[in-house]
SEDRENLO-665322 format. One record per residue (C-alpha): residue in three letters; x, y, z. Coordinates in steps of 0.02 Angstrom, whole numbers. Layout:
N
ala, X, Y, Z
...
***
This chain:
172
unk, -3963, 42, 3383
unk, -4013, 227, 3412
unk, -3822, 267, 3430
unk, -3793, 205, 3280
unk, -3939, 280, 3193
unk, -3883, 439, 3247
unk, -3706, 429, 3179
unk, -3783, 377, 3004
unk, -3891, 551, 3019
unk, -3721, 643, 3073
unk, -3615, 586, 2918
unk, -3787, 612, 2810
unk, -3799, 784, 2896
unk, -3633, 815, 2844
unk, -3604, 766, 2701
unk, -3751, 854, 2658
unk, -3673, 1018, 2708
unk, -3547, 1002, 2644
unk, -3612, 966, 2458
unk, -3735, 1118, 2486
unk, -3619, 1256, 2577
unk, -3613, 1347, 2406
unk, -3799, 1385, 2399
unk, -3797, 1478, 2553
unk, -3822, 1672, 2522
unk, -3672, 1772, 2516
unk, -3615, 1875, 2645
unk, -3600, 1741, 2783
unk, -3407, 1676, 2824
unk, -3373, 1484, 2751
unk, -3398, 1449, 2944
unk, -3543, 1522, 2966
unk, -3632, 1444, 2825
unk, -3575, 1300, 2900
unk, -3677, 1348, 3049
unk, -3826, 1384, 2946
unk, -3836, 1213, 2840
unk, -3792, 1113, 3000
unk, -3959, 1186, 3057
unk, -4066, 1161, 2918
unk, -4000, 997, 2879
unk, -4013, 924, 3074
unk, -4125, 800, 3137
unk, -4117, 856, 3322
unk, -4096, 1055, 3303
unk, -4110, 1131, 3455
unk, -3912, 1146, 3450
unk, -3900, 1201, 3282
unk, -4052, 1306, 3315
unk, -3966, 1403, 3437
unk, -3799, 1415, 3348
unk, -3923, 1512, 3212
unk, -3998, 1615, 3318
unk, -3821, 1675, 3410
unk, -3763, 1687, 3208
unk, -3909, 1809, 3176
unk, -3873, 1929, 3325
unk, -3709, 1955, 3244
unk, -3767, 1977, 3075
unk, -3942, 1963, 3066
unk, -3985, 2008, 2884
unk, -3861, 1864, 2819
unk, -3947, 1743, 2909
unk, -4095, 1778, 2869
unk, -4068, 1799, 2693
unk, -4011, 1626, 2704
unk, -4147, 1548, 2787
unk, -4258, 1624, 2650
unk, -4161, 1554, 2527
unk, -4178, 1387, 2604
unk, -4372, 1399, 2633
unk, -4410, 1477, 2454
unk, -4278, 1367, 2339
unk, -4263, 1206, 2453
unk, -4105, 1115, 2470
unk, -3991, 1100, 2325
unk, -3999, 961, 2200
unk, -3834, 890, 2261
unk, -3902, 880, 2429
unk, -4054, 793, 2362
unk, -3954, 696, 2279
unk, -3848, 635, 2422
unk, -4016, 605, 2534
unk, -4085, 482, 2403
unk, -3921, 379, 2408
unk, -3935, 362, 2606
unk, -4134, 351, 2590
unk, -4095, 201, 2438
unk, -3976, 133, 2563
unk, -4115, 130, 2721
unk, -4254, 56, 2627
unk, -4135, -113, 2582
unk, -4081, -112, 2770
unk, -4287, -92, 2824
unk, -4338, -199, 2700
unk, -4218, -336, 2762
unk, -4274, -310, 2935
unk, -4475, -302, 2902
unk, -4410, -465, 2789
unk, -4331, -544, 2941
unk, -4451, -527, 3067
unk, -4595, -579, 2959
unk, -4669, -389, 2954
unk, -4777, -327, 2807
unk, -4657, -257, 2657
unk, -4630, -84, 2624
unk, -4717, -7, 2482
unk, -4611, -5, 2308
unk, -4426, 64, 2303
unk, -4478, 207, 2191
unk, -4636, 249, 2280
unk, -4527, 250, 2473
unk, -4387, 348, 2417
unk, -4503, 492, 2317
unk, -4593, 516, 2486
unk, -4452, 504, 2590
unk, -4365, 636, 2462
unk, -4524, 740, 2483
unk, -4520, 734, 2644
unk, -4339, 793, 2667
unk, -4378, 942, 2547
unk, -4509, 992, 2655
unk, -4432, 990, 2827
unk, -4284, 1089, 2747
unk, -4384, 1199, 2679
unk, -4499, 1197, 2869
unk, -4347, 1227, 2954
unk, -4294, 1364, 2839
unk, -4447, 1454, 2911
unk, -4455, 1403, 3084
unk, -4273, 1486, 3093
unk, -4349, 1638, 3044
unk, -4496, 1635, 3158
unk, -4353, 1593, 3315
unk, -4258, 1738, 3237
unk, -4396, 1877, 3232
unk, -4331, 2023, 3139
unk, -4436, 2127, 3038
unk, -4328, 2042, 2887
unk, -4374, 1876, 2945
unk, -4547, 1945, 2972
unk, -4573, 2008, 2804
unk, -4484, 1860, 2721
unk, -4619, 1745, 2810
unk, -4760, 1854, 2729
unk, -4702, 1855, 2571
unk, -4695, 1657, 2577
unk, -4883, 1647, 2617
unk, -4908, 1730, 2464
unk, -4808, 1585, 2363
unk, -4865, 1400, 2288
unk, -4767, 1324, 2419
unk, -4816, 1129, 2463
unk, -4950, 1123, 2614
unk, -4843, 1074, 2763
unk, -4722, 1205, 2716
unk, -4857, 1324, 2711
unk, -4909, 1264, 2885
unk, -4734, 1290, 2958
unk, -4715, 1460, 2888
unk, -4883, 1507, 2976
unk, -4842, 1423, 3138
unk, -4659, 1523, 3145
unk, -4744, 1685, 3091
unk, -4893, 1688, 3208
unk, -4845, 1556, 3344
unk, -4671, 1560, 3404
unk, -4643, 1662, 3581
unk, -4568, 1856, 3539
unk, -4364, 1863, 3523
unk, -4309, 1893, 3676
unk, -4228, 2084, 3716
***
């Protein structure tokens, strides 16, 4: 089950970056927006996490730039788009499950998928920032003030605080 729950994420994931390698900023080679969208659109990231960081050593302000972009704009509509249909798609399969095993139902269609939709815009937008914070340059740095300073949603806010003022120093 867990095998193939994590194939469905990989063909989400990519698909997803796929749709949204446009919106990354300019300046970055098709590949490696590639690199950065496979990170922010990951459910395990500590791959894609380091592709990012070995990205930014080579071209740091890039990277950053689009990490910002991610964290301030969020992820495309298309992408959004494309998450709903796999998130309309999961709440028929749970709901047949819960249904099958005599489980409590999930809460309404609409009500599931807006959450889960929020929820995805958030952790983009999280992971946006905690790519900065791994990052560390004064860029990234100032790019994670500035975001303080915005109306961003709560647990974004938390994860730009946590990569500004948690995450160990880069490394030399």
């Amino acid at each position: 089950m867990a095998t193939v729950t994590r194939a469905r994420w990989t063909r989400m994931a990519a698909l997803l970056c796929a749709l949204g390698c446009r919106d990354v900023q300019g300046g970055l080679s098709p590949a490696d927006q590639i690199t950065v969208l496979r990170y922010l659109d990951c459910l395990d990231c500590i791959v894609a996490l380091d592709s990012v960081r070995a990205l930014a050593l080579r071209q740091p302000d890039a990277t950053v730039d689009s990490l910002n972009s991610a964290l301030i704009l969020g992820p495309p509509p298309q992408v959004v788009t494309a998450a709903e249909s796999v998130l309309a798609i999961g709440y028929v399969r749970d709901s047949a499950w819960r249904l099958t095993r005599g489980l409590k139902p999930l809460e309404q269609r609409a009500i599931y998928i807006n959450d889960a939709r929020q929820g995805f815009v958030d952790a983009y937008q999280a992971r946006g920032a905690m790519g900065m914070g791994w990052i560390r340059s004064p860029r990234a740095r100032a790019y994670l003030d500035s975001a303080l300073t915005r109306p961003l949603r709560a647990p974004v806010l938390r994860a730009v605080r946590y990569a500004r003022d948690s995450l160990p120093p880069r490394p030399p």
